[in-house]
N, C-alpha and C positions, 0 to 999 in steps of 0.2 A: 504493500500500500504506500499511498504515498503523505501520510504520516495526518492528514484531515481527515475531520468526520463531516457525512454530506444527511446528519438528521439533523439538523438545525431547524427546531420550532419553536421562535420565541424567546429559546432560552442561549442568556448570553452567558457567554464567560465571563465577562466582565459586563457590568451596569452601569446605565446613565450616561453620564457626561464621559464615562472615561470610555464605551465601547467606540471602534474604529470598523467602519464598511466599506467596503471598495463596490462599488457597482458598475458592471459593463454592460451597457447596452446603446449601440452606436445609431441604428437603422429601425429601420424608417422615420422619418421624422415624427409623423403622427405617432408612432407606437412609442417613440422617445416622452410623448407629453401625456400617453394613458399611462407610462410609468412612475410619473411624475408624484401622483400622490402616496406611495412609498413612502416620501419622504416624511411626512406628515407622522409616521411611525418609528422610525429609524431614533434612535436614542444616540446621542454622540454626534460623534464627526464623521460625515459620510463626505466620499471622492466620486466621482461621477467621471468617467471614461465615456466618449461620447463621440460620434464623426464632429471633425472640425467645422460642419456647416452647419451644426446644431447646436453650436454655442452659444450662443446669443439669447435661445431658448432656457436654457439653466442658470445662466448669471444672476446672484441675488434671490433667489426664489426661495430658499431656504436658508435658516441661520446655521452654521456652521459644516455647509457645503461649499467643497473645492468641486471646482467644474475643469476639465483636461480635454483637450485633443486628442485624438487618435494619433497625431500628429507627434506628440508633448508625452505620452504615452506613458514612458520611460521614468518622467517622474514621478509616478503615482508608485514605485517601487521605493520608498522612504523611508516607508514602514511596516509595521504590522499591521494584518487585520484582523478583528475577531469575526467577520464574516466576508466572502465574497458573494454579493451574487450576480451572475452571470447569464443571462437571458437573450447571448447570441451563441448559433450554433455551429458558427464558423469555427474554422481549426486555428487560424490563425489567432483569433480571439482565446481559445484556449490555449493554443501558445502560450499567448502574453501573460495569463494566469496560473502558468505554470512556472512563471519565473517571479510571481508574489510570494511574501511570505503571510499565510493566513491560519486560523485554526478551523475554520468551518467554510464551505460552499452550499450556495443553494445554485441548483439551475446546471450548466454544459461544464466539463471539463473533459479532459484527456487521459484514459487512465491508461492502466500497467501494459495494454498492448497497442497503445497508440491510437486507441480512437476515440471519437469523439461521445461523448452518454452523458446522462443527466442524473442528478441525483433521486431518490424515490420521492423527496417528498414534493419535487415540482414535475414527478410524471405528468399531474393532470394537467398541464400544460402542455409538458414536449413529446408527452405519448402523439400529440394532435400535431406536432412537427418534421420535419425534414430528415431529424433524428430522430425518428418515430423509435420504439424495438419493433413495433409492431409493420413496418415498414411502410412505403408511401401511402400505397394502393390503400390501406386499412388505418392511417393513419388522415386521411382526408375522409372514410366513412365516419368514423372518431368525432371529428371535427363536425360533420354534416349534423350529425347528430346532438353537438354539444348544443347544452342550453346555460351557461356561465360564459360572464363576462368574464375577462381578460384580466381586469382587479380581484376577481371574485376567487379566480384559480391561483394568482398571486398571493392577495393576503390569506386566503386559506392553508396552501403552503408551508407560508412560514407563522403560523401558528396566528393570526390576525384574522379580523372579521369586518369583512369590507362592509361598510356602511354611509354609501354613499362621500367617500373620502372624495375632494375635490383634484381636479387638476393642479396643476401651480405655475403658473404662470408670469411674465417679466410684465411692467406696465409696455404698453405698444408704444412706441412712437407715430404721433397722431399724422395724418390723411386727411386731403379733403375730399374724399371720395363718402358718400354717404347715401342714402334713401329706405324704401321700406323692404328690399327686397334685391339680395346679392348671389348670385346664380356662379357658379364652380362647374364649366360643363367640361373642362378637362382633368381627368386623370393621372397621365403620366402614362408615358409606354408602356410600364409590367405589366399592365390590367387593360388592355382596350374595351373589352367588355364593360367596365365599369363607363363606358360614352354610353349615357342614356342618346337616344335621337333625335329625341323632339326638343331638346332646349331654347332651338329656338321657335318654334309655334310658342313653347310657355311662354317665353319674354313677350312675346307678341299679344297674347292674350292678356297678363299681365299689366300691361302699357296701355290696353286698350280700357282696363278699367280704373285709369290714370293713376294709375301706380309709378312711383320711380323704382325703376330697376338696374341694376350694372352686375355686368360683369366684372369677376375680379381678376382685375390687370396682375402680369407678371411684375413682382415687385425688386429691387434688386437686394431687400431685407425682408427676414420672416418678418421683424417687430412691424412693418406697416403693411405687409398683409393681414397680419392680427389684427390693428386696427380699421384694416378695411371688414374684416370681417364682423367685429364690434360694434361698427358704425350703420348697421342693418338693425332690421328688426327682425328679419327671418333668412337664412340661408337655404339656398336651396343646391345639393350638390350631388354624388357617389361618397360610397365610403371613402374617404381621402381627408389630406389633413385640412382643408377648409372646415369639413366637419368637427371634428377635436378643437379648433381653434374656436368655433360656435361654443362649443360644448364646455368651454373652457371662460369662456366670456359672459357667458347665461345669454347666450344667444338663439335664438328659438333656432330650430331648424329641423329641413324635409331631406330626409335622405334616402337615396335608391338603392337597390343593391339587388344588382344583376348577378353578382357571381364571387362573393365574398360573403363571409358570415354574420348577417347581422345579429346571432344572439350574443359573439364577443362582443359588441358594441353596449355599454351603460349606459343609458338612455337620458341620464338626471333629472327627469322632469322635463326634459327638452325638447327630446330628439323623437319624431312621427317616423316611422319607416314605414319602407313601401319595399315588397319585397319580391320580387319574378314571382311569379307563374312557373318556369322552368329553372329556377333556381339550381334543382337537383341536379338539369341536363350540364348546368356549365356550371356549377360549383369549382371553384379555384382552378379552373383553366385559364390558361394566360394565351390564348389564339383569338382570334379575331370571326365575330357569327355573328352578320345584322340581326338576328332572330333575338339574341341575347339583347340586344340594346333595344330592342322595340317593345319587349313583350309586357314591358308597364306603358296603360295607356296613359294619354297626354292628359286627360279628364281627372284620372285617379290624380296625380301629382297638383293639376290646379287646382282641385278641391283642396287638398292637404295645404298648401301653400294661402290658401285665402282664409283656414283654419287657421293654420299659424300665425296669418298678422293678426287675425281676431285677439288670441290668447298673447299676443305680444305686450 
C-alpha cells in the first residue's frame, strides 16, 4: 500500500482550524462551481488545484483558501494534508497526487499497479464515470439511472448531508448588458446535442411579447459573463455553465437537456427542466442527431420561460 487510508468520512485527524485539504478538480468549469460548496464544510485551510482559466472563479470565495494553477501546480506540495480529495480521473492528475504528502484520499488515485481507481466511499460517484469498475457501457446505464445530484453523492461520501449548500461565488464584474430574458444557445463542441434548435423562433417569440432578450456574448472574463448572467431575470440555456452561473446568482432559469443528466443537476428552487422525449436514445453521446436537438418543442420551452419571468 501506499501508506493512506481512502475511508475518510468526516472524521479528521486533526480538527478545526489546524486540518489541511488539498482539492483537485480542474474541469469543466461549471463542475468546478457545483464543487464549490464543499467548501462551506471543509474545516481549516483548504488548497484548490484548479485549470489556470478557472481562476478567477475561486479567488476570495472562501476564508482561508489558497487557489493554484495547474500551471503553479508544484507549489501546492509544501505541505501536509490530512485529506486529499481528488475528483478528476485523469492519470496525470493522479500523478500529481502521488507526489503529495497526505494521510487520507477521497475520490481517483493511482494504486500498486499503476492504474487509475477510486476510493469506496466516492464509488457512488465514479462507479457512474470513465473509471467506472463496472466499465463504460454499465457505467452510463449507472448514471441513466441515477436520481442524486452531484453535491448529494459528494457530501454523502465524505460523511456530510447536502442541504441545499450554496455555490460560492466571486462578486462579477459589472456589464451593461441586461433585460428580462438571457438565452445561452451554445454549448461548446463536446456536447453538440446539447444545441437545442429552435433558439431562435424562442427569441422571436419572446421579443414579440416585448420582452428584452440577449444573447450572451463571448466575454473575454468569466467575472462579466457572470454578470451578464445576473443581470437577467430568467436564463434560458442547455446544461452548460451559463446555467450554474444562474444557479449561482439566484437567477431563475429554463434549462434543456437533450443528452446529459438532469437528475445530477440541484435545482435550488431555480432551475425548470425540460427534458427529451428521447433522452434514453442519446444519453451522453457526444455525435451530432438533428433529432436530438428538436425533440423539445418550441411551445414547451416558451411556456416555461414566460413561467419563469412570472416567479422572477
Amino acid at each position: 500500500g501506499r501508506g493512506f487510508r481512502h475511508d475518510w468520512q468526516g472524521r479528521n485527524t486533526r480538527t478545526g482550524r489546524d486540518m489541511n485539504t488539498l482539492i483537485l478538480k480542474l474541469n469543466a468549469t461549471g463542475d468546478v462551481v457545483r464543487t464549490t460548496p464543499l467548501l462551506g464544510r471543509l474545516e481549516g485551510d483548504v488548497t484548490w488545484v484548479t485549470a489556470d482559466s478557472n481562476l478567477s472563479l475561486l479567488f476570495g470565495i472562501s476564508e482561508g483558501l489558497r487557489v493554484l494553477g495547474w500551471s503553479e501546480r508544484k507549489a501546492a506540495l509544501d505541505r501536509r494534508y490530512d485529506l486529499v480529495i481528488n475528483l478528476e480521473d485523469e492519470g496525470e492528475v493522479a500523478d500529481f497526487l502521488s507526489q503529495a504528502a497526505f494521510d487520507q484520499v477521497f475520490g481517483a488515485y493511482r494504486d500498486d499497479r499503476g492504474e487509475v481507481v477510486y476510493t469506496s466511499n466516492a464509488a457512488s460517484w465514479f462507479d457512474l464515470s470513465l473509471i467506472s469498475v463496472h466499465g463504460r457501457e454499465k457505467a452510463d446505464e449507472l448514471k441513466f439511472r441515477n436520481r442524486r445530484s452531484y453535491q448529494d453523492h459528494l457530501f454523502s461520501g465524505m460523511g456530510f448531508e447536502f442541504n441545499d449548500d450554496p455555490y460560492l461565488l466571486p462578486p462579477p464584474t459589472a456589464t451593461d448588458l441586461e433585460g428580462d430574458v438571457a438565452v445561452a444557445p451554445v454549448a461548446g463542441p463536446v456536447w453538440p446535442m446539447k444545441n437545442w434548435a429552435f433558439y431562435d423562433d424562442l427569441i422571436a417569440e419572446l421579443r414579440g411579447h416585448g420582452l428584452t432578450v440577449n444573447v450572451l456574448p463571448h466575454r473575454p472574463t468569466l467575472l462579466e459573463h457572470l454578470a451578464d448572467v445576473a443581470n437577467h431575470r430568467c436564463l434560458v440555456s442547455g446544461d452548460s455553465l451559463p446555467m450554474h452561473f444562474a444557479l449561482g446568482t439566484g437567477t431563475r432559469c429554463v434549462t434543456i437537456f437533450n443528452c446529459t443528466s438532469p437528475w445530477e443537476i440541484h435545482d435550488y428552487g431555480l432551475l425548470q427542466k425540460l427534458v427529451s422525449p428521447l433522452l434514453g436514445e442519446f444519453f451522453y453521446k457526444r455525435g451530432k442527431d438533428e433529432r436530438a436537438t428538436r425533440a423539445i418543442h418550441l411551445d414547451s420551452v416558451l411556456e416555461s420561460t414566460m413561467a419563469c419571468l412570472r416567479e422572477a
